[in-house]
N, C-alpha and C positions, 0 to 999 in steps of 0.2 A: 199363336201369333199370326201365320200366316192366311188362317181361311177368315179372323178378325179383320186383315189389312184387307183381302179382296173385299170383303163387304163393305166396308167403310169409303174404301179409295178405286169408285169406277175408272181411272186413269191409268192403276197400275193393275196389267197384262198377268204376273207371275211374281211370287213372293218365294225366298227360301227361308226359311230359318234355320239357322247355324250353332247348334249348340256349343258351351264351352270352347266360345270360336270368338277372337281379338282382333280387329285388327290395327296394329300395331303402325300409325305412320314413321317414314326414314325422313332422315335428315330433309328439309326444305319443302315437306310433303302439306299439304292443302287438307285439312282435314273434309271428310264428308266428298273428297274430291271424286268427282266421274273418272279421272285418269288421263286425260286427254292432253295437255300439256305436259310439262317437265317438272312443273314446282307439286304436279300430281304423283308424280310416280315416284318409287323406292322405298313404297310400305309394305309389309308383309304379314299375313296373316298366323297367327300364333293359335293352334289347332289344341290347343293343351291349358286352357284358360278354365280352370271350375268357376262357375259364377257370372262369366260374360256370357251373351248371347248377341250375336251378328244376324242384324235382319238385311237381307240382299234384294232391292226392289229392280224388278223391268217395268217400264213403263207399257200400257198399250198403244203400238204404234198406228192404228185408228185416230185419222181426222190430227196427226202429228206433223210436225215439220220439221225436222230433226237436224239439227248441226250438224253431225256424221252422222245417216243412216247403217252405216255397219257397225257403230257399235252404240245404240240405244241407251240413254242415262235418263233417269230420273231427276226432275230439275231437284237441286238442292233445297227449295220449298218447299217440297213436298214430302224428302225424305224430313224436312224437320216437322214437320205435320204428322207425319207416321209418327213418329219418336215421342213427340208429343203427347199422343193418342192414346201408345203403348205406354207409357212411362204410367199415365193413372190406372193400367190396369196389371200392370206388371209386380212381380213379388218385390219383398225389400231385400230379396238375397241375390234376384238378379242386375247385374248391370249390361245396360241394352246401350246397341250400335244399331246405326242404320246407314248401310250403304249403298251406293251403287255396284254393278257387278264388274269384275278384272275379265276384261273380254282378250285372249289370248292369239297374240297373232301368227301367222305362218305366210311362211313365202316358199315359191316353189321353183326350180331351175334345173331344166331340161333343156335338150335339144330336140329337132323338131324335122321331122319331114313329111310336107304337105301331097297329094294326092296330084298328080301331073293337070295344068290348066289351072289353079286356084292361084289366087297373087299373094306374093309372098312378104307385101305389105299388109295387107286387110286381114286375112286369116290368122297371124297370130294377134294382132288386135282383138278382131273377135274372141280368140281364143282364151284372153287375158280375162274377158267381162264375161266369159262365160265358167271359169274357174268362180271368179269374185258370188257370180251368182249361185252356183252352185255349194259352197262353202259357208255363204248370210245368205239366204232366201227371203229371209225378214225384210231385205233392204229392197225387195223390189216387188212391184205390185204383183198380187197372186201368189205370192210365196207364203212361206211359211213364219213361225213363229219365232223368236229365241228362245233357247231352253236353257238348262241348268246341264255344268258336264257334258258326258259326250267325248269323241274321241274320232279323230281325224286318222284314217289306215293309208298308207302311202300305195296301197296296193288297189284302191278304192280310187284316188284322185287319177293314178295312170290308168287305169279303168277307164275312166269318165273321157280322159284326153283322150287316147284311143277310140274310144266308140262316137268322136266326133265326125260328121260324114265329109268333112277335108282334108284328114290326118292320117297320113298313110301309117309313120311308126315314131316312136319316140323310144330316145336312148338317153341314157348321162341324167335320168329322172332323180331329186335330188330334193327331200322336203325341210325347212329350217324352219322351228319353233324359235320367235323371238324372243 
């Protein structure tokens, strides 16, 4: 399925295919939905499905203009194009999903002390967009791509704060997955 959609669909970036993988919308949930709203979210994915397969499209962010650059969707036309596409090639035993992908958020809270002479208004501004950049690279020019999984080390983010050249030390470092 997946190296069928790159061929077919120069738009979409990265395909996963998700075997015996549901996804199950909750209550008031938007089917096909990006996530981005409210009436999008509280569906969950059912990992134990014989018979379903969940296809997960990113779009390529080239020549794009993206509602939220941090978290990349696939317009809803497109995944029903895919679906479309799969459905005449697909068996009669599978039942096919096409979604956008659940892009996982984190927030971070520390305290902060900057390097003697830096202002203590601007620096941690800077310091906020250089987290955000560091965390979606996707979202800004010369970066990098979205990928599939992957895994955020808290020891890795105070890292990065640390080796910033106005930040003398950070204490009370504190990472929340939302």
């Amino acid at each position: 399925y997946e190296r069928l959609i790159l061929e077919a669909f120069p738009q979409v970036y990265k395909v996963k295919c998700l075997n015996h993988t549901y996804y199950e919308p909750g209550e008031g949930t938007v089917e096909g939905c990006g996530g981005t709203t409210d009436a999008c979210s509280g569906g969950i994915y059912r990992e134990l499905a014989p018979g379903h397969v969940t296809i997960v499209a990113i779009p390529s962010l080239e020549k794009q203009n993206l509602r939220d650059p941090l978290k990349p969707f696939t317009s809803l036309g497109v995944l029903e194009e895919i679906k479309a596409f799969l459905e005449a090639r697909r068996s009669c035993f599978a039942q096919l999903h096409v979604k956008n992908p659940q892009f996982e958020e984190v927030r971070v809270r520390f305290s902060l002390r900057l390097h003697d002479g830096f202002d203590e208004t601007f620096y941690p501004n800077l310091l906020k967009q250089a987290i955000t950049r560091f965390l979606s690279p996707w979202a800004f020019a010369g970066g990098g791509m979205p990928s599939f999984g992957g895994t955020i080390y808290r020891s890795v983010l105070i890292t990065f704060v640390e080796e910033q050249p106005y930040v003398d030390y950070v204490t009370d470092f504190q990472l929340f997955h939302d």
